[in-house]
Structures are given as structure tokens and as C-alpha cells.
ZAMARGU-4260 file (C-alpha; in steps of 0.2 Angstrom, whole numbers, plus 5000, padded with zeros to 4 digits):
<rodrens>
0) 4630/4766/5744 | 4619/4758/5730 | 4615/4742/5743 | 4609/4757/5757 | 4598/4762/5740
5) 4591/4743/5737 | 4589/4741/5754 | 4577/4759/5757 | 4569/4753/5739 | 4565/4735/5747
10) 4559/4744/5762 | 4547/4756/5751 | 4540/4742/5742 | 4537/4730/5755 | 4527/4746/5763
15) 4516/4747/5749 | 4511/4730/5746 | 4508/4732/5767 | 4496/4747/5765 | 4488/4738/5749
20) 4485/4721/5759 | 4477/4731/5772 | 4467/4742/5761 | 4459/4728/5753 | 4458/4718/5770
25) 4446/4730/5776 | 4434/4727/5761 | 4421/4715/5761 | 4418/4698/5753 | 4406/4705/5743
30) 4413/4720/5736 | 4429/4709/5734 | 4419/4700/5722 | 4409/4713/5714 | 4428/4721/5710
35) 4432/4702/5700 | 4416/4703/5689 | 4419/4721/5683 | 4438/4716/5680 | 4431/4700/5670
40) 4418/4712/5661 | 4404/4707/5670 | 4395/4722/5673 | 4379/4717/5675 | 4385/4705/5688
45) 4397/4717/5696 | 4381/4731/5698 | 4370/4719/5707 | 4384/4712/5719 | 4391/4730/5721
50) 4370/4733/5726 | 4373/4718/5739 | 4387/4725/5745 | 4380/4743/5749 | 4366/4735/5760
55) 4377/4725/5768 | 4390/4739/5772 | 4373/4748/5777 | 4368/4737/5789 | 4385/4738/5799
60) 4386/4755/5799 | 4399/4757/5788 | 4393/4771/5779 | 4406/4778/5769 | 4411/4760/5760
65) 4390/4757/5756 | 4389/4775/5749 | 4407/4771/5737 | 4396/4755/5732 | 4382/4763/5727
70) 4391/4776/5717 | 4399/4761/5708 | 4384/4753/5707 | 4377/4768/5698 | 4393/4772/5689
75) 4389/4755/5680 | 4367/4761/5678 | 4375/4776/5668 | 4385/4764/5656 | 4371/4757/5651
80) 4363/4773/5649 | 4350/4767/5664 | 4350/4786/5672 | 4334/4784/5677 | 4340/4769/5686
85) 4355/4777/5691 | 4346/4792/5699 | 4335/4781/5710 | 4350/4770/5716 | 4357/4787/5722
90) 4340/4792/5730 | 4340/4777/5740 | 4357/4780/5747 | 4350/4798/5753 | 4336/4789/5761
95) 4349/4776/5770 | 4362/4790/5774 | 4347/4799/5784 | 4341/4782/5792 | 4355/4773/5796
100) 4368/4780/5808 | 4387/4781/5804 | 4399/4767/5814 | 4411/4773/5804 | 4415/4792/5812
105) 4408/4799/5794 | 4397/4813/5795 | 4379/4812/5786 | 4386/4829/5779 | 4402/4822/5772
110) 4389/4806/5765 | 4379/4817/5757 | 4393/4826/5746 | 4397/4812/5737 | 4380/4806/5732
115) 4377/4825/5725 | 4393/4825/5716 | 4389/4809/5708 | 4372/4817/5702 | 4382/4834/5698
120) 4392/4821/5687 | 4377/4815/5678 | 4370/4833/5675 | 4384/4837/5667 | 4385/4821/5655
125) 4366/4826/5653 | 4372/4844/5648 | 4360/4849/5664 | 4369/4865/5669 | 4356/4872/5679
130) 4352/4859/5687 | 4372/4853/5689 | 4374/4871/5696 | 4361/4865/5709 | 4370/4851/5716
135) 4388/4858/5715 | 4378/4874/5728 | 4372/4857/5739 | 4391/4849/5738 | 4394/4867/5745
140) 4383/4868/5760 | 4388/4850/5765 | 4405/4854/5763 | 4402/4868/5776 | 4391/4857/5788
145) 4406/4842/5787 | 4421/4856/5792 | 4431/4844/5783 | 4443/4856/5772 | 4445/4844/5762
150) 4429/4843/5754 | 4427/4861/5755 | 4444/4862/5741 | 4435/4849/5732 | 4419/4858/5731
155) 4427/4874/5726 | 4439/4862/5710 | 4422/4855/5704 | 4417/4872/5704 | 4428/4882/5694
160) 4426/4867/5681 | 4409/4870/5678 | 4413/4885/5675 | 4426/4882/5662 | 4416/4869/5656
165) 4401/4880/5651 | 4412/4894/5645 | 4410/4907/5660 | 4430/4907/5663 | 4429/4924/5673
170) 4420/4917/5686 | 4430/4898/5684 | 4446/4911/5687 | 4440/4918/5703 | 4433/4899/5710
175) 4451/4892/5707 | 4463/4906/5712 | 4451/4905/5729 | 4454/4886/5731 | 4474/4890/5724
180) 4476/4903/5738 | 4469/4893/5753 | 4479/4878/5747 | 4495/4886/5747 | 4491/4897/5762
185) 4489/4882/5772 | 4507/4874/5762 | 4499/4860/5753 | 4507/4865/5737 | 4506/4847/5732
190) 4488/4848/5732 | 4489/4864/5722 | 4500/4857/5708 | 4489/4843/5707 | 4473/4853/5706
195) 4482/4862/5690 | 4489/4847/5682 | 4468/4841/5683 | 4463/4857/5675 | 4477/4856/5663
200) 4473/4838/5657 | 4453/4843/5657 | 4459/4859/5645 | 4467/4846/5634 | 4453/4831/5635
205) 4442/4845/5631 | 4451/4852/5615 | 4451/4869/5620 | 4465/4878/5618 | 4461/4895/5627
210) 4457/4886/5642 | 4475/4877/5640 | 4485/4891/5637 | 4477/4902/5651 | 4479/4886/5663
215) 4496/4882/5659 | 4502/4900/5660 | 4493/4902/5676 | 4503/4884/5681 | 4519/4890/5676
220) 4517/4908/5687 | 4509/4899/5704 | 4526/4888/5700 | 4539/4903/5700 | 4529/4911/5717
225) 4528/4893/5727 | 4546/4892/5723 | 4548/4907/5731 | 4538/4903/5745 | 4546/4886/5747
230) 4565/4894/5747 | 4558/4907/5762 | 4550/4893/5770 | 4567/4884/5771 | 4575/4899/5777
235) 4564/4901/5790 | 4564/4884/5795 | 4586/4886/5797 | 4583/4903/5805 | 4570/4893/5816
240) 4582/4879/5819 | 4597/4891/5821 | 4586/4901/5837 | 4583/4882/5845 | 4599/4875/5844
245) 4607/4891/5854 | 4590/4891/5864 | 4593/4872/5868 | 4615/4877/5871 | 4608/4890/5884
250) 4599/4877/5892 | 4611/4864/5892 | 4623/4877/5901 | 4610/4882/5913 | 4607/4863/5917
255) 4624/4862/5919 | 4628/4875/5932 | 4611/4869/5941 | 4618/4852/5940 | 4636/4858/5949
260) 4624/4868/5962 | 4612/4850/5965 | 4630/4839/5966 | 4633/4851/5979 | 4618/4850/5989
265) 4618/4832/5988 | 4637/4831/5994 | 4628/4844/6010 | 4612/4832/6014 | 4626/4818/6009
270) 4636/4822/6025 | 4620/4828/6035 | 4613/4812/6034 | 4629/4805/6038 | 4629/4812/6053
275) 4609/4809/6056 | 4615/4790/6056 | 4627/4791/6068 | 4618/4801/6081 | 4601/4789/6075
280) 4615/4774/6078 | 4618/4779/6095 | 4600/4783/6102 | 4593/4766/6091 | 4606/4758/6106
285) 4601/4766/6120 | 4584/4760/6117 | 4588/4743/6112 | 4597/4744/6130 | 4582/4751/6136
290) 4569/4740/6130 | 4578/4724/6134 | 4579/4732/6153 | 4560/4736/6151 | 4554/4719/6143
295) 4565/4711/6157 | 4555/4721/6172 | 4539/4717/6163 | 4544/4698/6163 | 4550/4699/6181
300) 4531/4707/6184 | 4523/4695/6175 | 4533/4682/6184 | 4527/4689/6200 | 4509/4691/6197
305) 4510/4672/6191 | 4518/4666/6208 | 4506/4679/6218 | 4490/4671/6212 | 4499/4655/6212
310) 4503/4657/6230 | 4483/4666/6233 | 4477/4649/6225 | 4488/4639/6237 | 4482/4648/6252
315) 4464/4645/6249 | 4467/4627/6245 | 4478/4624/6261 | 4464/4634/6270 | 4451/4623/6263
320) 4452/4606/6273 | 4451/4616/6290 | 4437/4629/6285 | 4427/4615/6281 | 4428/4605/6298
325) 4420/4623/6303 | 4403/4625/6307 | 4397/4631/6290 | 4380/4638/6298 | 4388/4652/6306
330) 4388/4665/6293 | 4405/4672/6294 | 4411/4654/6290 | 4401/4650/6276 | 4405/4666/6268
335) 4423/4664/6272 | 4420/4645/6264 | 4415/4654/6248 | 4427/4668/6247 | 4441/4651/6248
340) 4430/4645/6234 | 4428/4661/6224 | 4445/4665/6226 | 4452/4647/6220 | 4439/4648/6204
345) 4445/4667/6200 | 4463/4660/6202 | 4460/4644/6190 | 4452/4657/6175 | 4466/4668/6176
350) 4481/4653/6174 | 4471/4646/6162 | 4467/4663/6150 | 4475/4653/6134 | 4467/4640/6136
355) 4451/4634/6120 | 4434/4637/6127 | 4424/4623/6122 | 4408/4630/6111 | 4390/4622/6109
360) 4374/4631/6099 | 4359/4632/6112 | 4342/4638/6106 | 4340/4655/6112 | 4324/4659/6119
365) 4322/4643/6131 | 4340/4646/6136 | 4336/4663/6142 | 4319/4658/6149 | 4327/4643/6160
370) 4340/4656/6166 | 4327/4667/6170 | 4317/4654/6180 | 4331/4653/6193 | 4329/4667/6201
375) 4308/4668/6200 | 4309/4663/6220 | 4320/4677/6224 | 4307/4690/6215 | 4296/4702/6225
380) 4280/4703/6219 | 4278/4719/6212 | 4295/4716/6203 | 4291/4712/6183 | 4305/4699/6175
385) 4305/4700/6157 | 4313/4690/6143 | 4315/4698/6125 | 4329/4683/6116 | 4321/4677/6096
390) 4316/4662/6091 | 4336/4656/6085 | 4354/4647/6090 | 4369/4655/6095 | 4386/4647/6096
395) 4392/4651/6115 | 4399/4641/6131 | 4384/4636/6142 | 4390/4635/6158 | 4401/4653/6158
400) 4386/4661/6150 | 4374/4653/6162 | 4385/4657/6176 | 4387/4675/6170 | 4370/4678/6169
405) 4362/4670/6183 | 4374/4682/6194 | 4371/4696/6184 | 4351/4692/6185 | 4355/4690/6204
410) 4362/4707/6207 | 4347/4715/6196 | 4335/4708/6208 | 4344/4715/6222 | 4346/4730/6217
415) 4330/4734/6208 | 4317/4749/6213 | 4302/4743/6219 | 4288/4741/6205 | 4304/4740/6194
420) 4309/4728/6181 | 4325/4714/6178 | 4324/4713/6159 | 4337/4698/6150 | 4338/4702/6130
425) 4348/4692/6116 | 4353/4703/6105 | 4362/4698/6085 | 4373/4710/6080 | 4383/4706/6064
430) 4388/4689/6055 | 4399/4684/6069 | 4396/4696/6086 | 4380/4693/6098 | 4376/4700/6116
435) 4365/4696/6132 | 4361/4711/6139 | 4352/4710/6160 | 4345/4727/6166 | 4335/4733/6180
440) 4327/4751/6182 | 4331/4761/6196 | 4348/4771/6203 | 4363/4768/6191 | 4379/4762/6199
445) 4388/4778/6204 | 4401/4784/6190 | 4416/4784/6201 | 4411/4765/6205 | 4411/4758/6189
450) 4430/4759/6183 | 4435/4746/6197 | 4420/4735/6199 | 4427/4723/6190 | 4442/4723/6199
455) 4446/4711/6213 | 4452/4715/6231 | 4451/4734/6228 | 4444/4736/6245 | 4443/4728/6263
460) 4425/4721/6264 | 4414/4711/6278 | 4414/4696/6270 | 4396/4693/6277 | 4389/4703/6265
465) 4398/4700/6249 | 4418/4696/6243 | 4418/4707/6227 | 4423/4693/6219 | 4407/4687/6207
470) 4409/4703/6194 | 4428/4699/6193 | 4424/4682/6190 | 4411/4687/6177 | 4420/4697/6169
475) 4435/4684/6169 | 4426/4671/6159 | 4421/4682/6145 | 4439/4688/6143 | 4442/4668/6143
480) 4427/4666/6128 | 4434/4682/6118 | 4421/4692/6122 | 4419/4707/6136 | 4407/4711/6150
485) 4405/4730/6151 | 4391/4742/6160 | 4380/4751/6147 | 4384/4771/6148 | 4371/4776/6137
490) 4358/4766/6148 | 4349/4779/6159 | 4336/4769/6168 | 4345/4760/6180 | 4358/4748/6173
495) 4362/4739/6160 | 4376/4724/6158 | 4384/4719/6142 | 4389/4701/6139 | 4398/4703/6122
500) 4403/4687/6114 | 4410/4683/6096 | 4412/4669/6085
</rodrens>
């Protein structure tokens, strides 16, 4: 037992000395040293450096410490009877507290307090009453404005001991049983026996002897009621206690029925889920199953699409040698030539899809011009061409571009109204995305018509007059360059081609 005692008593004392460290952590080097030279009876020494330190404390906005400075500093004037002094030192910390704001979280209120009760001190020394009574009012008022409670018990104590002071003990009577009755209202009966051990000692330094009998009979009376107090405030706080631990069994038995009922419910959705697996099992199967036999058909198309343009690529090959020994000039073999042709370059984009695209930076606006220039002959001359590309590089494959713009550039001319217009544009669209757009005014391709025109050998054509093989193509090799070639739908005029490329 006495080593748990020790060891509390180490615990209390180590506390302390913490709390005081800290304390006087938190004051500065120079009100530190002030504190020596007052402790070696240097007070003339220790009232300038505490004047150093209240600036200082002033300028960091530590309002409370430089106002505790400046009342020592004037606490050491009025030893020396420098009240003069001593009032102008308070003066100038009024002046600060209005000019200076608080870092602190004090209050200019709570600030000015303290400098009036200083200068109620004085008055009093000074046998000032009036004037004393002055100041205790302002200690009042800035009490009220703070809304610290603290200060406002404080104000009323220094109150009621003026008023014993100066020998008007009815009204000190009714100023303390005021501050005595909101003390122990609010249960800070410690307070309230310290505020009557004060007045006691004041009635004794004071030698008079009414005061001290009327103070210490009113102390022994406030002792036998807070007592009182204190013994039904114990029996409220069991009866309180009592009502929470029955509160808190009822509760515990509640949670304890609810816990049965959620063991239950959990054994249910337990054996639900238990089931959910083993129907979830059995369907996650039969579409394992199912995808294998899908990915395997989708293989076994791919496989076939691979050998059925293989085998298309073939045909052309082996049926180039003899369509060459023909006489190209007759037009149905010289377009059947080129459909061998077409077919065989359509075929080598599509093995080849995975293939890199090799990548060059051309200078836009002579690239565009120079594809524009190919087809000036085949222009009539009411037709207006028209280049719109900037004066910059792009980073793109020059001979699928090329290709796909001459025979987009081509189709434009062919299809454009009379008096019309073939436009080529360049167009930057973000950091990494640019497009060549080729349009002509005139009839739009038909709706209908423009879901499968960049699909090969969708219909039986005369090959005379075209294979349906160049858009396909087009539209081949800027897959191949990660882009896209698209018809404009919001283009109204005609129509409008979209070469789309990134990188």
C-alpha cells in the first residue's frame, strides 16, 4: 500500500515540476531575466528589463504576457513612490492594448481589466475612493464586454472590498453574498471558500475586528449550507448513477435479444448465400462452357476470313500474269487489271493491320498544296479548289495520307456541282490528334449509302465504271495509322471527309 502511495506522490511531483518547466518555457528571455534582478534586488534593473519585455511581448502579439509586464513594471514605479510614473506606464499599455491586436485569443476587454485594477490599486493606496470607485465600475463594464465569468467574480470580490474597506459594510455584504451565491450556484465552492479565506485575512491585516467576526461568522454559515449542498449533490450523483447502471442493464439485455435475433438472420442469409453459390457455381460453368465454344467459333471465323482473303489475294496474283498478256487498252481489261491490283493492295493492308506504320513530319501547307496540284488538270473551270492547311509540321505517313487524299480529292472533283467548290483543310485538334478534311459543295451522299461505303464487295458492279474498292482501301490505311476515315454528318453542303490521325 505505502509503495502505491510513493509511487502516486512521485507521480504528482514529477507533474508539477512538468507544468512549472512548461510555465516558464513559455516566457521570454527577457522577462526571464527581469524575474533574476528582482530576485537579486535589483529593481531598478528588473523595472526597465520588465519595460523591454512588455514591448517585446507587444510586438508579437502576445498581449496578455506584455500587459503582466507592464503591471510589474509599474508595481516596481509605486515602490519607489514614482506614481506619476507608474500611471503613465499604465497609460501606454491602454494606448498598446487599442493598437496592437491580440495573437493570443485575449480579448481587448479582458486586457483592459487588468490595467484598471492596477490603477484601482493605486487609488486605494492613495486613499482615492472616488476615484477608485471609478475604476472598480470600468473593471465592471469590461468584465461584461469579456463574458469571462471569471473576471466578472473577480470584479464583484474587489468590489465588496472597497466597500469594507471604506467602512460601507452593508453594501460590501450585498456585493459579496451576490459573488458567493453565483459561485456556489455554479458549484465552485472552492472558489467561494477562497474568496472568504481573502476577505478573512484582509479583516485581520486590516485590524478590524467587526469585519472579522461578521466575515468569519458568515464563513462558518456558508460552510454548514455548502455541506449540505455537497451531501445532496452526492446523493444525486448515486441516484443518477443508480438510474444509468439499470438504464445501461436494460440496454445490455436488449442488445442481447437483438444480438440472438441478428445470429439468426445471419445463420438465414448464411444458408441463402450458401445456396446463391451453388446455383452461381453451376451457371459460372455453363458459361465457361459456353465461352470456350464461342471463342472457339470466333477463332474458327477468324481463321476463315484469314484463308478467304488469303485465298482472294492468291486469285489475283495467279490471275495477274495472264491479265497482263491482255490488251490493256480495252477498257474492261484495264479495269479488270486494276481491280487484280486493288484487290491484291486491299488484301496486303488487311494481313498486315499489326504491323508499325513508319512516321515522318512534312510541313503542312506545301504538303497540301502539292496534293492539290494533282488533280488541277482534271478541274473544270468554273470549279474553285481551295487549300486552308497553317503554316506548321505534322507527324503522319506520307504515302497513306497522300494516297488517301488524292483519291478522296479525286471523288470531290467528280462529284462536285457546277460552279462548286473541292476545299482540302488541315485541321489541329489537341496536343496529340489532327485531321485533313476534303469537301465539295453540292448533293450529299445518300444516308442509306453511307453505312456501307466503306465496305468492300457489297454489291455487283461493271467494273468499267469503278470496283468500290478505293474508299475501302482509304479507310484501310488509316485504321493501319490509328486513325479513322469517316463522312462529316454535320456537314450540309455537300460532303465532307474526315481523315482522323493521332500521334
Amino acid at each position: 500500500m505505502k509503495s502505491k502511495q510513493l509511487f502516486f506522490l512521485f507521480c504528482s511531483l514529477f507533474l508539477c515540476c512538468a507544468v512549472a518547466l512548461a510555465q516558464e518555457a513559455q516566457k521570454s528571455a527577457l522577462q526571464q531575466k527581469a524575474e533574476e534582478e528582482l530576485k537579486n534586488a535589483h529593481p531598478v534593473t528588473a523595472r526597465y528589463t520588465y519595460i523591454k519585455a512588455y514591448e517585446d511581448y507587444a510586438n508579437q502579439g502576445k498581449m496578455k504576457q506584455s500587459v503582466e509586464c507592464a503591471i510589474k513594471a509599474t508595481e516596481l514605479f509605486i515602490k519607489n513612490n514614482e506614481y506619476k510614473e507608474a500611471f503613465d506606464m499604465l497609460y501606454q499599455a491602454d494606448v498598446m492594448i487599442d493598437n496592437k491586436s491580440a495573437k493570443d485569443g485575449m480579448s481587448q476587454s479582458a486586457l483592459h481589466y487588468m490595467v484598471s485594477k492596477e490603477r484601482m490599486d493605486i487609488y486605494m493606496r492613495l486613499n482615492k475612493t472616488q476615484s477608485a470607485l471609478d475604476h472598480i465600475n470600468a473593471m465592471e463594464r469590461y468584465a461584461e464586454n469579456s463574458g469571462d465569468e471569471d473576471l466578472k467574480n473577480d470584479a464583484l470580490y474587489n468590489k465588496a472590498i472597497y466597500y469594507y474597506t471604506i467602512g460601507q459594510n452593508t453594501k460590501g455584504n450585498e456585493v459579496f453574498e451576490e459573488m458567493a451565491a453565483k459561485l456556489t450556484a455554479s458549484k465552485e465552492y472552492d472558489k467561494v471558500d477562497k474568496v472568504y479565506q481573502t476577505l478573512i485575512s484582509n479583516s485581520r491585516k486590516s485590524g478590524n475586528a467587526s469585519l472579522l467576526s461578521q466575515s468569519y461568522n458568515k464563513y462558518i454559515l456558508w460552510k454548514d449550507s455548502v455541506s449540505a449542498l455537497k451531501v445532496a449533490d452526492e446523493i444525486g450523483a448515486l441516484k443518477k448513477q443508480i438510474a444509468e447502471n439499470e438504464a445501461s442493464i436494460a440496454d445490455k439485455d436488449s442488445s442481447l435479444t437483438t444480438r440472438w435475433m441478428m445470429i439468426v438472420g445471419l445463420c438465414i442469409i448464411v444458408a441463402g448465400l450458401a445456396v446463391a453459390l451453388v446455383v452461381g457455381a453451376v451457371v459460372l460453368m455453363r458459361f465457361i462452357l459456353l465461352t470456350r465454344k464461342q471463342k472457339k467459333v470466333i477463332k474458327l471465323a477468324n481463321d476463315n476470313n484469314a484463308l478467304k482473303a488469303k485465298f482472294i489475294s492468291n486469285i489475283s496474283a495467279q490471275l495477274d500474269p495472264t491479265l497482263k498478256k491482255l490488251d490493256s487498252r480495252q477498257p474492261e481489261v484495264d479495269a479488270l487489271i486494276k481491280f487484280s491490283e486493288h484487290i491484291q493492295q486491299l488484301s496486303v493492308l488487311e494481313n498486315s493491320m499489326d504491323d508499325e506504320v513508319e512516321m515522318e513530319e512534312v510541313q503542312v501547307a506545301p504538303f497540301c498544296e502539292s496534293i492539290m496540284d494533282t488533280i488541277r488538270g482534271k478541274v473544270k473551270s468554273n470549279v474553285t479548289l481551295h487549300v486552308n492547311a497553317p503554316k506548321m509540321s505534322a507527324l503522319i505517313n506520307k504515302e497513306y495520307v497522300s494516297h488517301i487524299l488524292t483519291h478522296l480529292l479525286n471523288n470531290a472533283v467528280e462529284y462536285v456541282s457546277d460552279g462548286g467548290t473541292v476545299t482540302l483543310e488541315y485541321k489541329k485538334r489537341g496536343a496529340h490528334s489532327h485531321q485533313f478534311l476534303v469537301s465539295n459543295t453540292g448533293d450529299a451522299i445518300e444516308e442509306e449509302k453511307r453505312e456501307n461505303i466503306f465496305q468492300a464487295f457489297r454489291e455487283i458492279r461493271d467494273l468499267t465504271k469503278g470496283d468500290g474498292l478505293g474508299l475501302p482501301t482509304c479507310k484501310q490505311m488509316a485504321l493501319k495509322m490509328k486513325g479513322d476515315l469517316v463522312i462529316d454528318p454535320e456537314y450540309t453542303k455537300g460532303t465532307r471527309f474526315v481523315l482522323e490521325l493521332h500521334g
